[in-house]
C-alpha positions as CSV (number, residue, x, y, z in Angstrom):
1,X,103.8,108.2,86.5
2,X,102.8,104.9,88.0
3,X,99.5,103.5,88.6
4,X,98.5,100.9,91.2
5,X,94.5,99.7,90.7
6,X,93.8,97.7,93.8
7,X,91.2,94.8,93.6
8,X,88.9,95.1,96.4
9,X,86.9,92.2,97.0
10,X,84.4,94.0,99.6
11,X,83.3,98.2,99.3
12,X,84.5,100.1,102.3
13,X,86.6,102.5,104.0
14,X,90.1,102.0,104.0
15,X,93.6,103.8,105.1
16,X,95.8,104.1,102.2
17,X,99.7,103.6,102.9
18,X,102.8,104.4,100.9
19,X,106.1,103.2,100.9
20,X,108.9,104.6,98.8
21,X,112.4,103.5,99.3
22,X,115.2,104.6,101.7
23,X,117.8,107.0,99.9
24,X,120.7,106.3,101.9
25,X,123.0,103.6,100.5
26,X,124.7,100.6,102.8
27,X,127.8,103.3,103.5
28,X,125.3,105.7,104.6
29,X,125.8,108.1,101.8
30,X,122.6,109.8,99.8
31,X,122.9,107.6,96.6
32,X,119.8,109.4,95.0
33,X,117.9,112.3,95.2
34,X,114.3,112.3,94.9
35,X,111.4,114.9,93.4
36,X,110.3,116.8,96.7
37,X,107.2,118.3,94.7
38,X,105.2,114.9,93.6
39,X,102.3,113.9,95.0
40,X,100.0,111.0,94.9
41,X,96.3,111.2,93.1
42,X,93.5,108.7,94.9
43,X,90.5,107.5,93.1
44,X,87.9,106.7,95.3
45,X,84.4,106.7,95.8
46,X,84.0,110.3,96.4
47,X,86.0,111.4,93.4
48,X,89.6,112.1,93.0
49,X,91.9,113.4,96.2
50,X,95.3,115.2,96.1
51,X,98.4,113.9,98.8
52,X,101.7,116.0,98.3
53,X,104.7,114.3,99.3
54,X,108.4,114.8,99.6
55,X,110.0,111.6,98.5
56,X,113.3,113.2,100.4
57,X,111.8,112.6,103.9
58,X,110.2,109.7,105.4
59,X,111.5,106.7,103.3
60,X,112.1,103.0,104.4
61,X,108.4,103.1,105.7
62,X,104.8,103.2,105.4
63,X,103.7,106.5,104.9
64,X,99.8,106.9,105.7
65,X,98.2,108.8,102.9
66,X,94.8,109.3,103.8
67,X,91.5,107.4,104.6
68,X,88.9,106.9,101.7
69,X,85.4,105.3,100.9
70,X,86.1,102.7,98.0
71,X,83.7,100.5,95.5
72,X,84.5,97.2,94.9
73,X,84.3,97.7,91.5
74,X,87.0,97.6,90.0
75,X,87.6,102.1,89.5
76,X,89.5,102.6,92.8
77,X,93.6,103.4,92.2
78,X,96.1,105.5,93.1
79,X,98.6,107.1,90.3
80,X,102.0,108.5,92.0
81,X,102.7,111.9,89.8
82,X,106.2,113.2,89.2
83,X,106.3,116.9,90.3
84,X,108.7,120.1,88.9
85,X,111.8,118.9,90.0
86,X,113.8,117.7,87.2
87,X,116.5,115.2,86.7
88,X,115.6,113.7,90.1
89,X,113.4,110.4,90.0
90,X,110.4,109.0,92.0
91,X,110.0,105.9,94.3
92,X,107.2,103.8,93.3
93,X,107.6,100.9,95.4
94,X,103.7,99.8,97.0
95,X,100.8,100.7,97.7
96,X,98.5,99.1,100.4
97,X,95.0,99.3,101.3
98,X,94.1,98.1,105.2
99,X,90.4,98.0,105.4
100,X,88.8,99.9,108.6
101,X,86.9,97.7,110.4
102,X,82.7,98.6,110.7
């Protein structure tokens, strides 16, 4: 599991973006295999929301996860949550919050 807790300086809504790494080495060979069944948890002002991903697909980019009302108070995070798929690993490179503007 890995946790990022943003700090917020102003409440709002924000996108939320994800970015796990590319699989494919500099030969162009898979060099890892990633858990297809995680997902990432989001801790906002309306509670907690659920994004299932597949780690396998879309990587060597931001990923938009979802758009959420946050407090700047220091309770806003998003955990990224290993799935069923065992001896395959998770990407937990960033996290970034782009405010929406008014």
């Amino acid at each position: 599991k890995a946790t990022w807790i943003p700090s917020l300086t102003e409440p709002g809504t924000y996108d939320v973006y994800a970015w796990w790494s590319n699989t494919i080495g500099t030969l162009g060979l898979l060099t890892a295999s990633r858990d297809s069944t995680s997902w990432y948890e989001i801790t906002h002002s309306g509670g907690v929301s659920i994004k299932p991903i597949d780690q396998n697909k879309d990587n060597g980019r931001w990923n938009y996860i979802g758009t959420f009302d946050f407090i700047a108070d220091g309770t806003a995070k998003v955990d990224l949550n290993h799935g069923r798929v065992s001896g395959v690993g998770i990407s937990a490179d960033a996290i970034q919050f782009v405010k929406k503007a008014p």
